[in-house]
Steps between C-alpha positions, in 0.01 A plus 500: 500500500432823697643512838648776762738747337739684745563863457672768692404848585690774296325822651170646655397857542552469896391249808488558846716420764507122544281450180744464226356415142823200532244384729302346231749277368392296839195275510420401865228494747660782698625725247439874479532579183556849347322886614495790323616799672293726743254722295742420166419646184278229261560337271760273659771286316643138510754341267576212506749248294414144462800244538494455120295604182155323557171444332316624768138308561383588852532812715409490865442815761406474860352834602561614876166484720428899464795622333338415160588688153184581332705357183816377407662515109750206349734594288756276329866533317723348366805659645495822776622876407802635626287743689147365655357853441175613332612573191609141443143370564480413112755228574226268691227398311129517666355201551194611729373547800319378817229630743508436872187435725512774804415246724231643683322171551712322647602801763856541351583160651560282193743511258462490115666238300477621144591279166551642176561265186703641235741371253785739420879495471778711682734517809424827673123491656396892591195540746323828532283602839220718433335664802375334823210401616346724802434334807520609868785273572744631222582868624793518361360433140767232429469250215641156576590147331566155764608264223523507156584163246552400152444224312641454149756319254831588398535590169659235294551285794659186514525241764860668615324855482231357667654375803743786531187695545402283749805519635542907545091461595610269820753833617254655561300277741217397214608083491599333178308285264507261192391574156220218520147682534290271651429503846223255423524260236228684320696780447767368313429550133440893630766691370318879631448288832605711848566325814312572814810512675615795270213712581599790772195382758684173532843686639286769713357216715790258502813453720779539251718237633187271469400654109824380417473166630137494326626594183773221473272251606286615185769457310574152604129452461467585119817274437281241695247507248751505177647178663125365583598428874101604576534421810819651629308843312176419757746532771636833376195634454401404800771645667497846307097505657647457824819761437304790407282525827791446667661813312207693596520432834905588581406809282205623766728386739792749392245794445396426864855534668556794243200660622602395858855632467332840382302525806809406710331165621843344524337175691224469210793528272733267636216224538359563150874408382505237715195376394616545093846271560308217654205498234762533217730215642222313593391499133831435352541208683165378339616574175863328567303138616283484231838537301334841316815727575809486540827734637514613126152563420433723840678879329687743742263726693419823330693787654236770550563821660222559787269786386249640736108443451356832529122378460553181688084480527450460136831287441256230623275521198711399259533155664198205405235512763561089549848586688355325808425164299870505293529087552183401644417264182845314510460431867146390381621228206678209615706446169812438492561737258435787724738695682461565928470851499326602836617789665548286823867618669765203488644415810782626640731194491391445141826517251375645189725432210317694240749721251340866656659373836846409337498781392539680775865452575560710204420823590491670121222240493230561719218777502533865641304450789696201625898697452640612816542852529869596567405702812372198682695280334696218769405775764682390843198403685236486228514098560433547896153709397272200495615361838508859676149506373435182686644521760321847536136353458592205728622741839165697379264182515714434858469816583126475437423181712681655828308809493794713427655664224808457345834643662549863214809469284762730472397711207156566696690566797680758335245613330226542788743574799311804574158351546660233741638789717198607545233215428735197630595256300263231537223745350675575205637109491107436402463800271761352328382128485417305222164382662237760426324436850819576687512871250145545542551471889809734517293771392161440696778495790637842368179632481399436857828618640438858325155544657662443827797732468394766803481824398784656787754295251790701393495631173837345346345171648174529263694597184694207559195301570374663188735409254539139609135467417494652161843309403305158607180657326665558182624166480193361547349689260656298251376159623286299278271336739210726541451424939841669500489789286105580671683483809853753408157739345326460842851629682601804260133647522550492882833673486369765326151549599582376922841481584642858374181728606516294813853582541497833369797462276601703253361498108866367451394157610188562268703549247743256548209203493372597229791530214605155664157317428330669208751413233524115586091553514487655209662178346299299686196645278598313174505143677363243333278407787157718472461479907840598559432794228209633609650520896804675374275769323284526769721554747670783280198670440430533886862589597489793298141596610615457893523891598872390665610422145272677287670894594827332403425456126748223467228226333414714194886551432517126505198454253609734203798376445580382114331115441836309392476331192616118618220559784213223551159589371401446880725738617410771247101505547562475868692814499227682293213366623646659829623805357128566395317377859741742666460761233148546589534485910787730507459749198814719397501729789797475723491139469785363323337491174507791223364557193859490369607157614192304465419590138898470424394146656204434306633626132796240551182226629312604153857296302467196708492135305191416746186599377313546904796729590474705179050492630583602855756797379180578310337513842729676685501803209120506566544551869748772499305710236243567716707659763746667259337559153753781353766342630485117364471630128842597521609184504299333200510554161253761392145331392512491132407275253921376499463417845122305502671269248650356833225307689656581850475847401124472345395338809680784765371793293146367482525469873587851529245570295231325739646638780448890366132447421613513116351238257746237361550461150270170487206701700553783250417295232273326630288786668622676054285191424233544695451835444509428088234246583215724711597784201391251247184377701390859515558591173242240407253590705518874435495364110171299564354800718577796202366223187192460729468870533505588174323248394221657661568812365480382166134357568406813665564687157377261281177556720522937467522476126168336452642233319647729215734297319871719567864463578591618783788740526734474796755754491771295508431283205461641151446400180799395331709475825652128519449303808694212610514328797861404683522254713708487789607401840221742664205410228370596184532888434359736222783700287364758280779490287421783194430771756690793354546872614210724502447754200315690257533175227394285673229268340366134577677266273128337479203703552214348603206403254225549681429793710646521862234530770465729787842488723460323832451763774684216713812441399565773200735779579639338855883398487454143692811554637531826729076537489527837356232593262483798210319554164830538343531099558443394191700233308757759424449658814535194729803382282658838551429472883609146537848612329596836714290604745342155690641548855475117544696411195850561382749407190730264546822624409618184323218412285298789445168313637256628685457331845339514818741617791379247686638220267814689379667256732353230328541612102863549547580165596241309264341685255777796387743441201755575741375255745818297475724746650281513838490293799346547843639589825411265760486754789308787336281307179588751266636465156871597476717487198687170518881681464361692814332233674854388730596829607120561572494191750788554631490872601150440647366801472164454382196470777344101544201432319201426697260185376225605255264463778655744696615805312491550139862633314564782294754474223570859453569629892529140617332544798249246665181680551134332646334175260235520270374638156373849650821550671672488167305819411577679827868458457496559123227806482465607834638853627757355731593154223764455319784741459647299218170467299658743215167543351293599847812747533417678232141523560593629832754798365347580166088490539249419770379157552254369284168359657466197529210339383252394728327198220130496623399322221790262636425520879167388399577169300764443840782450252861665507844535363694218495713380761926552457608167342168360434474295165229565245456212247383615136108340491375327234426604178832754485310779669670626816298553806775716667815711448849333457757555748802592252510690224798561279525860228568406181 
């Protein structure tokens, strides 16, 4: 039947320190698994070679918590190239491909266990890492696998194949097991049946040492059943229950003491191992009386290396969320079948004979954390450390009840002999104590005897006073009981702020207290109490504020100095939470802070793995632009689109935007989309207000003719011209698409059957357009105007139409046959060719467009000039307009102006030309009511 296949791993593209792909071949609670290298080139490569030729039935991949490939390729072979290069790809054969979740929903604090059933046979396995998934934890855009498994049957196997599988499986920490496939009776007649215990979740939450054990006891369970000993299999089964919560709980306990060993909690550590031999000998010894194990059965403790948790947060997430109730039911069921499992301690005088405590006289036999390390090895006076430690705590609780503190050894002698010159040694006897009280009183002692110094003292007498009190101070600085580190606080701020004005020493002493204190302050900052935190950065804050310390610019030097990478997460937003507070109080000049050092500070804060320290760099950037503008660009990228891809960089450049007046890229589209939206709302009225219009007109005529029966003639529609209507983004507009150039052959391609009537003296021989009105206007007349000499039309140079300058804009990005090769500049609203378009943004030349309701925009001098539909004829026709209006130009140089026409006939019926980038829709009956806007020369 299927089971665990053991491979090997040939090669991988690259890993990361610590974060070999070998690490895969490991499948443990506390494993790290492998990492692609720092911003690596994708796709990324693992080979690896399975123990023998298998028929391979199950693949297994557990994805990191926010290092996740967006997919990963299996390939398969039967034997591996000389050379693992690209152009030896055909070797492997494709066999698919799976998709990873980005893990959004679950915060990046999950991990994905993902099962893929094939059935396929070779030896060499090849997986290929597409691209990550983006997330703000993954900076570095790594890819990354924690486990990986695989499930199969050898090819050909027999039983001796079988178990030598087994066998080379079991090297590698993965257990051995039996060909039978039941772990139910059930299952037995199952030959496609995989075991639970196969599966890579059961090896990621278990102890190994206890998988083992659970896996032989399986064993002895299925031969149970083929012998029909039912009951003896109850009791296995039973006990198997019972073994795997207890596996799950030694596994949370070693990813505790890792975790504490990585924050250099030795104590948590060493009573988290402590707490995993008793629990594990405790349950051996239940397993030995109810006769369930023996010496043999119990294998030699794995032998794995100790590998550092860098995400010790989320290691917790891969363990059950029932860790606290891991043997509750047993201790519930009084059977006799059940195993005593509580995690109650044994007693001291206890002898445990269970094999894991045999085992450790041999030292090639017991776990990595329990081996001596040969520097401490049989130490001379290693053994005497618990009873010095005694004996310490005993003369301190003596000590304690007579009201005095204990006599100072010889190291702190030594160490403080200057203080007792000058303090006396039964004051720095309770500094040094190991009761807090007596510590807490040495310095409200100190404190007093400063504000009494008299001020006649000589001056080598108050440095030495001095120096005593800030080598006490900074020892107490360090004290974890908050009474005591309120009270060495309480005496530094009166050495610097009392005792040295008071004394009129020099800003040597100044200088001296401070680059003693702030450092171990500094530290202070990242401790894991908040109270103690919060003092620390307080305290800081109003040291360097204090006028005695501020003109020495000593704090600032302190505060931009590089965050170290193995730093707490306390420590770092402490120092940049200050770094910004102080930023703003102090500013740059002649303060200990420049523009140079605290953006060199703030780019390296923009890298670090904490997301709030990568925010407040963010913060700081803000700050300092507004002092220095010029300046802090130097030391960003330039603001491209490159750059936005990087949300850090998105979020500081918008900031800069805000802070210059200028409109962010999300308020220029938004105001783009507003403005779009009020166009389009007065389009449509000024569409309702001309159809109403002429509407009107058209009664009014039908009234002056007497009701003669006649068509009647606008100028700009003829007989035989054909009409459509386009529709686009700004309405339905008239094209008059047979208009040709004027001349002497020029005939209607249908002349009308009945005779015209008399000409409207409203409308007939006015250009709609510019107003101007001659008895030359006829059809031929008004087309000939419309095509050269209309001082509020033009040609576009692309398409040959006949537009309105006010909606040249307009036709070249939606209604010209070259409209595709145009695109609009976001600063200026004008169409630019699209190979242009970069360079055109970039040099920012052009002038700003102003909203539609503000100014209008010319697309020939490209100057913003006052709103409305009249103003469009003062800048077009007027005497001081347009210099680029070709066609006004040549009026100008070549003949007088025309007149305009003044329309009476119009003036009286209150209607007018129509409005730049108003829509006319055709009315029914295929009669137009009003000219087109574009016109194209065939």
């Amino acid at each position: 039947m299927p089971h665990k296949i053991g491979f090997v791993v040939v090669s991988s593209s690259g890993h990361e320190n610590g974060y070999s792909a070998r690490e895969l071949m490991i499948h443990a609670p506390t494993v790290s698994g492998w990492r692609s290298p720092r911003f690596c080139q994708f796709p990324q490569e693992i080979v690896v070679q399975m123990v023998e030729r298998c028929r391979v039935r199950k693949l297994q991949l557990l994805a990191h918590q926010y290092m996740i490939p967006s997919k990963v390729e299996f390939y398969i072979s039967h034997c591996l190239p000389k050379y693992l290069g690209p152009f030896q790809a055909e070797r492997f054969r494709r066999l698919g491909y799976v998709s990873l979740c980005d893990n959004e929903k679950t915060g990046c604090r999950a991990r994905e266990l993902k099962s893929v059933y094939v059935d396929t046979e070779g030896q060499f396995l090849k997986l290929v890492l597409h691209q990550n998934h983006a997330n703000k934890y993954n900076i570095y855009n790594q890819v990354a696998l924690v486990a990986m498994n695989i499930i199969g049957d050898p090819v050909g196997c027999t039983d001796e194949s079988n178990m030598a599988s087994r066998e080379r499986m079991a090297d590698q920490s993965q257990g051995q097991r039996t060909e039978d496939p039941a772990l139910e009776g059930s299952s037995s007649g199952k030959s496609d049946y995989i075991s639970p215990l196969d599966d890579l979740a059961f090896d990621m939450y278990q102890d190994p040492e206890v998988a083992q054990i659970i896996r032989k006891l399986d064993e002895r369970k299925r031969d149970a059943v083929q012998q029909e000993r039912y009951d003896y299999a109850k009791k296995l089964k039973q006990a198997i229950a019972d073994l795997q919560k207890v596996g799950e709980r030694l596994g949370r306990y070693e990813v505790e003491k890792r975790c504490a060993v990585e924050k250099e909690d030795y104590d948590l550590a060493k009573h988290k191992k402590r707490q995993m031999e008793e629990y594990r000998a405790r349950v051996y010894s239940q397993l030995e009386l109810h006769s369930l194990v023996n010496a043999e059965l119990v294998p030699r403790p794995l032998d794995l290396p100790p590998q550092p948790l860098t995400q010790s947060s989320s290691s917790y997430q891969l363990l059950p969320p029932q860790e606290d109730r891991a043997t509750d039911n047993l201790l519930e069921q009084p059977s006799s079948n059940s195993l005593d499992v509580s995690s109650q301690p044994c007693s001291s005088d206890q002898q445990l004979s269970s094999p894991h405590s045999a085992g450790k006289a041999r030292p090639e036999a017991v776990p990595y954390d329990e081996r001596p390390l040969p520097a401490v090895h049989k130490q001379p006076g290693a053994a005497e450390e618990p009873e010095t430690r005694d004996l310490d705590a005993s003369e301190a609780s003596r000590a304690a009840a007579a009201g005095e503190p204990e006599p100072l050894t010889e190291k702190a002698l030594r160490e403080a002999s200057p203080a007792i010159e000058v303090l006396g040694e039964g004051l720095v006897a309770k500094a040094y104590s190991k009761v807090w009280s007596f510590r807490e009183e040495a310095l409200l002692t100190l404190y007093q005897q400063l504000v009494d110094t008299p001020t006649g003292t000589p001056k080598e007498e108050l440095k030495g006073l001095l120096r005593a009190a800030v080598f006490l101070t900074r020892r107490s600085l360090r004290d974890i009981v908050t009474p005591v580190f309120q009270a060495s606080l309480k005496v530094l701020k009166m050495l610097i702020t009392q005792f040295i004005p008071k004394h009129k020493l020099s800003k040597l002493e100044t200088t001296y207290c401070v680059e003693r204190t702030v450092p171990v302050l500094l530290v202070r900052t990242g401790d894991s109490s908040a109270r103690l935190r919060a003092s620390a950065s307080n305290f800081i804050q109003e040291m360097a504020l204090c006028k005695e310390v501020r003109s020495l610019q000593m704090v600032p030097s302190y505060l931009v100095q590089p965050l170290k990478a193995n730093a707490s997460v306390h420590l770092a937003l402490s120092q940049v939470a200050l770094l910004a507070r102080l930023l703003r109080d102090l500013g740059t000049d002649s303060t200990g802070f420049t523009v140079d050092n605290v953006m060199k500070f703030a780019v390296r804060a923009l890298e670090h793995r904490v997301y709030q320290v990568r925010e407040m760099a963010v913060c700081v950037i803000l700050d300092l632009y507004q002092q220095h503008r010029a300046d802090v660009l130097g030391y960003l990228p330039p603001d491209d689109s490159t750059s936005r891809k990087n949300i850090l960089l998105k979020t500081i450049f918008e900031g800069f935007a805000k802070i210059d007046g200028r409109p962010t890229d999300s308020e220029v589209k938004a105001q783009g989309r507003a403005a779009t939206e009020e166009a389009e709302r007065q389009k449509e009225e000024e569409i309702k207000a001309l159809q109403g219009q002429l509407a009107a007109l058209k009664d009014m005529q039908a009234e002056a003719q007497s009701g003669a029966l006649c068509r009647t003639r606008l100028p700009w529609l003829r007989a035989g011209s054909a009409v459509s209507t386009d529709s686009s983004s700004h309405g339905k507009r008239v094209k008059l698409l047979s208009l040709s150039s004027p001349g002497p052959d020029r005939r209607c391609s249908a002349p009308s059957s009945a005779p015209e009537s008399s000409e409207s003296p409203g409308l007939d021989n006015l250009c709609i357009f510019c107003g101007e009105r001659s008895s030359s206007f006829t059809e031929e007349g008004l087309d000939l105007h419309y095509w050269k000499h209309c001082l509020m039309l033009t040609r576009c140079g692309h398409c040959r139409q006949v537009v309105e300058i006010a909606s040249l804009t307009e036709h070249l990005l939606t209604e010209c046959d070259k409209r595709d090769g145009f695109g609009r500049c976001y600063r200026c609203s004008e169409a630019v060719p699209k190979e242009e378009l970069p360079r055109h943004v970039k040099s920012k030349d052009c002038h700003p467009a102003k909203p539609e309701k503000l100014a209008n925009r010319c697309p020939l001098c490209h100057e913003n000039f006052a709103p409305g539909e009249e103003a469009w004829k003062v800048h077009l026709m007027g005497p001081v307009g347009c210099a680029m209006n070709m066609r006004r130009m040549r009026l100008l140089f070549k003949a007088p102006a025309l007149p305009q026409g003044r329309g009476p006939d119009v003036a009286k019926l209150g209607i007018s030309g129509p409005k730049a980038g108003s829509k006319i829709p055709t009315p029914k009956g295929g009669q137009s009511k009003c000219p087109g806007r574009t016109y194209r020369r065939q």
